[in-house]
C-alpha positions, 0 to 999 in steps of 0.5 A: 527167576534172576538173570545172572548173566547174557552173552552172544555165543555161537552154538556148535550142533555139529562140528561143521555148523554155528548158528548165532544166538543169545545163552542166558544164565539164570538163577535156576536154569540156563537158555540158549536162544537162536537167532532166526535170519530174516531177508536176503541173508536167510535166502543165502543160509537156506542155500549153502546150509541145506541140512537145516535142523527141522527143530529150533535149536534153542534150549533150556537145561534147569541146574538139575538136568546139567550134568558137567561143564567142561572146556572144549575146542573147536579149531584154534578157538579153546573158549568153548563151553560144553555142557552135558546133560543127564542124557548125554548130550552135549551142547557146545558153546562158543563163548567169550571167556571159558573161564568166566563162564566156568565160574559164574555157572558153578557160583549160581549152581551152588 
């Protein structure tokens, strides 16, 4: 299992909610990994983001399970990356350059 590629993204559960985390590009899958706030910055999120998911919000999709990779946006910002999956469900990343992205996750997938 080799790591291709790692970045800090913002992933878009809801329209109105990023939460902050790590997407990692592997040879045989791609992850998400959410960052859990620790001290008085937990106390303020738990306070003004009261609809907290009950479920970690980090995932894995294996190259199988991915069904498209499409730019998305969010606001002004275009580098969006949306990944659907075979369910339908659409995970929506905020990343550095769309494009890079694109390219590098039909590269490994090929």
């Amino acid at each position: 299992m080799e790591k291709i590629k790692e970045e800090m993204v913002g992933y878009l559960p809801k329209s109105y909610k990023l939460l902050e985390g790590k997407l990692t590009l592997f040879s045989t899958h791609i992850a998400f990994d959410s960052y859990q706030y620790s001290g008085g910055l937990s106390l303020l999120k738990a306070i003004f983001n009261r609809d907290n998911e009950k479920d970690d919000p980090s995932f894995t999709l294996q190259f199988s399970d991915i069904k498209a990779i499409t730019q998305g946006k969010h606001g002004l910002q275009k580098n969006v990356l949306e990944i659907h999956d075979q369910n339908g469900k659409v995970y929506r990343l905020v990343v550095r350059s769309y494009a890079e992205w694109e390219d590098i996750i039909h590269h490994t997938m090929s």
